[in-house]
C-alpha positions as a Markdown table, in Angstrom:
| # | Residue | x | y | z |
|---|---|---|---|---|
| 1 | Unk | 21.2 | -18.5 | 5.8 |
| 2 | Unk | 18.6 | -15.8 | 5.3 |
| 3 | Unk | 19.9 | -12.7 | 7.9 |
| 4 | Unk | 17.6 | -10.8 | 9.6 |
| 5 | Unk | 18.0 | -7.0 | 10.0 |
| 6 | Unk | 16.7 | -4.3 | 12.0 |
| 7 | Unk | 16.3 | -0.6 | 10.0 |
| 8 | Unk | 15.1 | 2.9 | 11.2 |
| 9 | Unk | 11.9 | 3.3 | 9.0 |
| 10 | Unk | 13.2 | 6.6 | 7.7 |
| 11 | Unk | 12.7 | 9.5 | 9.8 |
| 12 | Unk | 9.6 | 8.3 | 11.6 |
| 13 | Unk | 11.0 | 7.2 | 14.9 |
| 14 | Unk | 10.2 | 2.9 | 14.1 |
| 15 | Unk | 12.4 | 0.6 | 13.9 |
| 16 | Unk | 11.4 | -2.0 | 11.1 |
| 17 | Unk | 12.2 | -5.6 | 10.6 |
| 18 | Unk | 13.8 | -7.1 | 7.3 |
| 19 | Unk | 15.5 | -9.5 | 5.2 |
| 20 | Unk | 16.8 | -8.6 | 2.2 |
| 21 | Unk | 16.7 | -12.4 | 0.6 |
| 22 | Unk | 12.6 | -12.2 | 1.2 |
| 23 | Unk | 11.5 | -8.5 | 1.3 |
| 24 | Unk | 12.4 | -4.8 | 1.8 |
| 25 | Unk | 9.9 | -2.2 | 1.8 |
| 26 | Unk | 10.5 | 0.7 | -0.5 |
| 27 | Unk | 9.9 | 4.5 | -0.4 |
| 28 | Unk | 6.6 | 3.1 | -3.0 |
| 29 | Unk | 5.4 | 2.4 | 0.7 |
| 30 | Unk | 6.7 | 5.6 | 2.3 |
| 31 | Unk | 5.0 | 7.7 | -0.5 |
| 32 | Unk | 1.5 | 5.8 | -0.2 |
| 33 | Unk | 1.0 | 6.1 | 3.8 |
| 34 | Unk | 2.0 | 9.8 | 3.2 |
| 35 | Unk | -0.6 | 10.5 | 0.6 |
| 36 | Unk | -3.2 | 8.6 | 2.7 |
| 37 | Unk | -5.6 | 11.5 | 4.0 |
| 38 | Unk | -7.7 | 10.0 | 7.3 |
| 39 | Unk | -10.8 | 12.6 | 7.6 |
| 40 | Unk | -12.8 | 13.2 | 10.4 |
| 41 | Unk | -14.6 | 9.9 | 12.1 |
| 42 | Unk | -13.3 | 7.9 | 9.2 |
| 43 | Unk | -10.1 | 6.2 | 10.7 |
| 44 | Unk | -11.3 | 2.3 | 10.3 |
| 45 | Unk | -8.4 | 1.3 | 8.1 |
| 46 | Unk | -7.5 | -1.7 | 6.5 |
| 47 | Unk | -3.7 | -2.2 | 4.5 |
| 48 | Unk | -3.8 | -5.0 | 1.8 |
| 49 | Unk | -0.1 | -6.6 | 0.7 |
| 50 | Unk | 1.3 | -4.8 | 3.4 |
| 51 | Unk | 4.8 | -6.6 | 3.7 |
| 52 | Unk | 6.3 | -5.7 | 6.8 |
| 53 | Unk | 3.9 | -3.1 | 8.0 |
| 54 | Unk | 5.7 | -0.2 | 6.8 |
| 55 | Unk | 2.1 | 1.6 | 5.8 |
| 56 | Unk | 0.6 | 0.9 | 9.2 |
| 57 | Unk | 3.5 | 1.8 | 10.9 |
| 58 | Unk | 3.6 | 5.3 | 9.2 |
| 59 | Unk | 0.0 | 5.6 | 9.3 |
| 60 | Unk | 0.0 | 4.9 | 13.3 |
| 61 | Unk | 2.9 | 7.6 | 13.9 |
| 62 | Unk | 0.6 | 10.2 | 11.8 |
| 63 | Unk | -2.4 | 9.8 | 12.9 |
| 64 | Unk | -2.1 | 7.8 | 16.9 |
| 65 | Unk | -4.1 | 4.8 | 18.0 |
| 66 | Unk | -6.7 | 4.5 | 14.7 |
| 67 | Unk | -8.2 | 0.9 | 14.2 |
| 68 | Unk | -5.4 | -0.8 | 11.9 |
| 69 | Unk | -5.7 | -4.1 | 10.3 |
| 70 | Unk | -2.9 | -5.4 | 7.5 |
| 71 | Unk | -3.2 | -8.6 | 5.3 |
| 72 | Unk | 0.0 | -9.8 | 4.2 |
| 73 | Unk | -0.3 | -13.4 | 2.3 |
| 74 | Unk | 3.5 | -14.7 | 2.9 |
| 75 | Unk | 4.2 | -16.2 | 6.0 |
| 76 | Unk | 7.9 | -15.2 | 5.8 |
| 77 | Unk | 6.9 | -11.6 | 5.2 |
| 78 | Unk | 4.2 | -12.1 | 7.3 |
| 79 | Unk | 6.3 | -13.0 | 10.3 |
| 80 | Unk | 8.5 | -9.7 | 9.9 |
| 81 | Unk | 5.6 | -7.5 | 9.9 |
| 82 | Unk | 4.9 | -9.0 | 13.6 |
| 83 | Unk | 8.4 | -8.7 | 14.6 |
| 84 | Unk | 8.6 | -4.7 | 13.8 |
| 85 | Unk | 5.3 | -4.1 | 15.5 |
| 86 | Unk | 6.8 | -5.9 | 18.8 |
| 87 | Unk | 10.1 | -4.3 | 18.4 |
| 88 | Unk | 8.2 | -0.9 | 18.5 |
| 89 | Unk | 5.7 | -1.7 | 21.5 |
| 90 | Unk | 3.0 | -1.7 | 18.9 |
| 91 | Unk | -0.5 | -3.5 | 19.9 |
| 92 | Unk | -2.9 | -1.6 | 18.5 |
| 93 | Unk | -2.4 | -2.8 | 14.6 |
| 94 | Unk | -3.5 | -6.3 | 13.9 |
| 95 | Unk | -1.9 | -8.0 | 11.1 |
| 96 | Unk | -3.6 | -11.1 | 9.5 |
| 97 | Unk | -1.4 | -14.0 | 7.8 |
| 98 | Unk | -4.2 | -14.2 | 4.7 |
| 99 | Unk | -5.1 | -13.7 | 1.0 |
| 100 | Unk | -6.5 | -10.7 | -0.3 |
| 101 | Unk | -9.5 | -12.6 | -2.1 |
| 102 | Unk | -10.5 | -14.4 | 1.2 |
| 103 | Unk | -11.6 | -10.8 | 2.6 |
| 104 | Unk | -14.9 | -11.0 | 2.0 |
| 105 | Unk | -15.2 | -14.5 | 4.4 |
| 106 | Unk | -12.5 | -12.9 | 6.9 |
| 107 | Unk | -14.6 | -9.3 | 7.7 |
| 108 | Unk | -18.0 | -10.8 | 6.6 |
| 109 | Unk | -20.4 | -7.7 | 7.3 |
| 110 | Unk | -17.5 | -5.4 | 8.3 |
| 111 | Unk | -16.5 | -2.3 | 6.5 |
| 112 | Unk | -13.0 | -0.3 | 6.2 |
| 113 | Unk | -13.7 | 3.8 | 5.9 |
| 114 | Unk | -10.0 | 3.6 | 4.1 |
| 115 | Unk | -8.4 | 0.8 | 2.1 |
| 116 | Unk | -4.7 | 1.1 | 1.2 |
| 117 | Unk | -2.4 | -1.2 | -1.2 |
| 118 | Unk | 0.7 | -1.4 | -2.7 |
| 119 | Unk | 0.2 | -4.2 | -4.6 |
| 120 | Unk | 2.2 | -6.5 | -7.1 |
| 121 | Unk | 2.9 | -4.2 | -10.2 |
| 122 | Unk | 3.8 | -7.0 | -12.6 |
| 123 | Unk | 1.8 | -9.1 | -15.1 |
| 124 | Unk | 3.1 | -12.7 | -15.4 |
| 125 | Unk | 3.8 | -13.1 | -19.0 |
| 126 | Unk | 5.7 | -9.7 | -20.1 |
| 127 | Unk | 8.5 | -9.5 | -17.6 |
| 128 | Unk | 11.3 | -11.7 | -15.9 |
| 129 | Unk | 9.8 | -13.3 | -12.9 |
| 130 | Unk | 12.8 | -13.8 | -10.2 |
| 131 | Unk | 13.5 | -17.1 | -9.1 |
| 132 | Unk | 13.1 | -16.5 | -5.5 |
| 133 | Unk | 9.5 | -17.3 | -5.1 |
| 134 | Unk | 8.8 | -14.5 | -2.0 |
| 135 | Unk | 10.2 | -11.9 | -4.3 |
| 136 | Unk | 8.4 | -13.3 | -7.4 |
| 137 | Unk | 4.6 | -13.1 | -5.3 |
| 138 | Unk | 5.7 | -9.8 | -4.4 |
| 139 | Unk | 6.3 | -8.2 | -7.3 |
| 140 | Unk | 4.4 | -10.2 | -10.2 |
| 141 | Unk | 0.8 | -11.1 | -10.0 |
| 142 | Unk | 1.2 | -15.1 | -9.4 |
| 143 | Unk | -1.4 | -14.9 | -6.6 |
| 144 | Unk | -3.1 | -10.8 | -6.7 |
| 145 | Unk | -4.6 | -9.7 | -10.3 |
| 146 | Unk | -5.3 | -5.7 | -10.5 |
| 147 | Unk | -8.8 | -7.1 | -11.2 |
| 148 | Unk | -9.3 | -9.1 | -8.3 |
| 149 | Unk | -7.5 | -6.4 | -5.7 |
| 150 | Unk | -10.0 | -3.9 | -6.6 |
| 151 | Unk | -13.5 | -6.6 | -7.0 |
| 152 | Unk | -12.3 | -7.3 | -3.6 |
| 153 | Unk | -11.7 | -4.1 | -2.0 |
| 154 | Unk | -15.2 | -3.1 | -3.5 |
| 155 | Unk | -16.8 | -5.5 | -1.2 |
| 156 | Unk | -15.1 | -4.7 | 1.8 |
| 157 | Unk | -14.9 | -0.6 | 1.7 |
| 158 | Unk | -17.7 | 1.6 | 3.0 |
| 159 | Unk | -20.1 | 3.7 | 0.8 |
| 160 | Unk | -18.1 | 6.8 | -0.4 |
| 161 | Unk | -14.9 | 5.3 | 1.5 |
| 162 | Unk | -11.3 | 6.0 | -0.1 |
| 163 | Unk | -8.9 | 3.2 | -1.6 |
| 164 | Unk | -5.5 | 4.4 | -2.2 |
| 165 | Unk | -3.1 | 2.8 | -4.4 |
| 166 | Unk | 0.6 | 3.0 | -5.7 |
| 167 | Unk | 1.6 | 1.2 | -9.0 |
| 168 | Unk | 4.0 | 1.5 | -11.8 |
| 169 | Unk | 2.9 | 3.9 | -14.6 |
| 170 | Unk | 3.3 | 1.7 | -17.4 |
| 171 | Unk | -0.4 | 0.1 | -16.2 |
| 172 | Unk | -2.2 | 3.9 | -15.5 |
| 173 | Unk | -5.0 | 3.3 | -18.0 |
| 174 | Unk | -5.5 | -0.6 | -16.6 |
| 175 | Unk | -5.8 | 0.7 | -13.3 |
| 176 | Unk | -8.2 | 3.7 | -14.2 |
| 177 | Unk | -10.5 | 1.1 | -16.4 |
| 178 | Unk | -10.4 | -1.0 | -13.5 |
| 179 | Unk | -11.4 | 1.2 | -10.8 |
| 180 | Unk | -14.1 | 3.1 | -12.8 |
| 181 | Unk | -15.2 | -0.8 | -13.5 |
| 182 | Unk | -15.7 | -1.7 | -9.9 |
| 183 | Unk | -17.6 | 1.9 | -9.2 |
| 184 | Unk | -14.4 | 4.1 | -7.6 |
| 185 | Unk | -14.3 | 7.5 | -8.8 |
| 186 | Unk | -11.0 | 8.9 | -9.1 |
| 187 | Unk | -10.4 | 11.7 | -6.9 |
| 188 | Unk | -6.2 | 12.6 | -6.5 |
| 189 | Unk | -3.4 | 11.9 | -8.9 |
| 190 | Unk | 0.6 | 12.2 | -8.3 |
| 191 | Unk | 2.9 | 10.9 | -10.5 |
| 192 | Unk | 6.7 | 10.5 | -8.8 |
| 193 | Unk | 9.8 | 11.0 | -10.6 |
| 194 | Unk | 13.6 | 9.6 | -9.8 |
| 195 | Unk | 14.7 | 12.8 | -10.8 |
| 196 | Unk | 13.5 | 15.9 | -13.0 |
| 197 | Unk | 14.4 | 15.2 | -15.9 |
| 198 | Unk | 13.2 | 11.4 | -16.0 |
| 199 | Unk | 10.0 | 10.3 | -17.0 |
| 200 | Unk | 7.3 | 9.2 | -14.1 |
| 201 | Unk | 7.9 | 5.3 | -13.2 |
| 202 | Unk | 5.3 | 5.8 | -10.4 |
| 203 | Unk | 1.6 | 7.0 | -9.7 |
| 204 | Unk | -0.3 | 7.2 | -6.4 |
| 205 | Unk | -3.8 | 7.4 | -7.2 |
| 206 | Unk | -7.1 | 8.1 | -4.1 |
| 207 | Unk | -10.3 | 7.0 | -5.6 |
| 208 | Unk | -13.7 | 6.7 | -3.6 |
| 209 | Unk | -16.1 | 4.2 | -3.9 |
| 210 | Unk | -19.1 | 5.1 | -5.4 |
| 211 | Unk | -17.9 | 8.5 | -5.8 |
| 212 | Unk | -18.2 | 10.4 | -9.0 |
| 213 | Unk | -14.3 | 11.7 | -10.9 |
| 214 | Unk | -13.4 | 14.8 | -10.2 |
| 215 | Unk | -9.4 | 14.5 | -10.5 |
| 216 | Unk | -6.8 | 16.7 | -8.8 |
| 217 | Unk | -3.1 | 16.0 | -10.1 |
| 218 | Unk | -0.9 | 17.1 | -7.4 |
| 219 | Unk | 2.6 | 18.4 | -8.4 |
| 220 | Unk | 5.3 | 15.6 | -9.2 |
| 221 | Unk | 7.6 | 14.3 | -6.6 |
| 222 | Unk | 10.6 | 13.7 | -7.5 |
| 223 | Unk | 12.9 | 11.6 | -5.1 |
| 224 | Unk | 16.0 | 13.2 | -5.7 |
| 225 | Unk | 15.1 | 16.7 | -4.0 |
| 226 | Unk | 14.0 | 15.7 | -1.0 |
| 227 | Unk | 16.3 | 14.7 | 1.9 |
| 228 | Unk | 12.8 | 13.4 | 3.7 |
| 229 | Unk | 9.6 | 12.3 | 2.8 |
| 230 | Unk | 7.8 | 13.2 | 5.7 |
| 231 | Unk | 4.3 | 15.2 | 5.5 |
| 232 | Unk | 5.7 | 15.8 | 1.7 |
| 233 | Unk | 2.6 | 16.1 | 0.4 |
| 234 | Unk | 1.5 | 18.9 | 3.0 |
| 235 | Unk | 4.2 | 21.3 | 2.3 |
């Protein structure tokens, strides 16, 4: 019998709503919502694979009552995501049981100022796919391709808005191509560490849309210093 449990989201003050046979976030989604930078008038944002609403839920304690919407394809996941944002009183963030590649149909004319996405890292044919077909989707691309995340997000992100995106490093070039392919620019770069004397496994990358390169690469997090992840990129 899948058990459901009830965990502090860090040191933000949330609760947030789990089940370790289907889905736990991870500090990939802590990181993300932290490097997320909402500027002035430009707080219309929409999460894509958001899993149990660990980005909005971050991204609501930082920045207050901004317009939040979250896609998360997987009922089961789905179904968490709505059960943390009523455990924390949470109205103002609306999450949508859909697919990423339906977003066009679902917003039609409307426009996001941000986009954020911590997306499946995983090709299908060179790595073990586990059996447990939530956790497969989640971390394999059996339903999301890189190339179809970001065609989509093109259509749905303002002129000059900002997509942000965490993925494993092994795929850095892929992602580049592909963003440069759908006319993002890349705009900040931070690679994350386990510890210092590892190699990166992870990148965050912000990219705008329409925007021309110009690439800042912040200095490296690595997880094992910090005792909290909070405002880590503003220290």
């Amino acid at each position: 019998m899948s058990l459901i449990e009830i965990n502090d989201l860090f040191d933000y003050g949330f609760s947030i709503c789990q089940n370790s046979d289907y889905f736990k976030f991870s500090i990939d989604s802590v990181l993300l919502a932290e490097f997320v930078e909402l500027k002035k008038g430009k707080s219309k944002v929409l999460d894509l694979c958001s899993g149990n609403a660990p980005i909005p839920l971050i991204l609501h304690k930082k920045y207050g009552e901004i317009d939040i919407t979250a896609i998360e394809l997987q009922k089961e996941i789905y179904a968490l995501a709505i059960k943390s944002l009523e455990i924390n009183k949470i109205d103002s963030i609306k999450v949508l049981n859909d697919d990423v590649q339906n977003v066009k149909s679902i917003f039609k004319n409307e426009k996001f100022d941000v986009v954020t996405c911590n997306p499946p890292y995983f090709k299908v044919n060179n790595s073990y796919i586990n059996e447990n077909p939530i956790k497969a989707i989640a971390r394999h691309e059996l339903r999301l391709s890189l190339d179809s995340l970001i065609e989509n997000v093109s259509k749905i992100i303002q002129n000059q808005g900002y997509f942000y995106m965490v993925h494993h490093t092994t795929r850095l070039a892929e992602v580049i191509d592909t963003l440069h392919k759908y006319n993002f620019g890349i705009k900040r770069l931070v690679f994350i560490h386990d510890d210092k004397d590892t190699p990166a496994s992870l990148f965050l990358v912000e990219s705008m849309f329409n925007g021309k390169d110009f690439v800042k690469v912040l200095a490296p997090v690595i997880l094992k210093e910090n005792l909290t992840y909070k405002n880590i990129f503003k220290r």
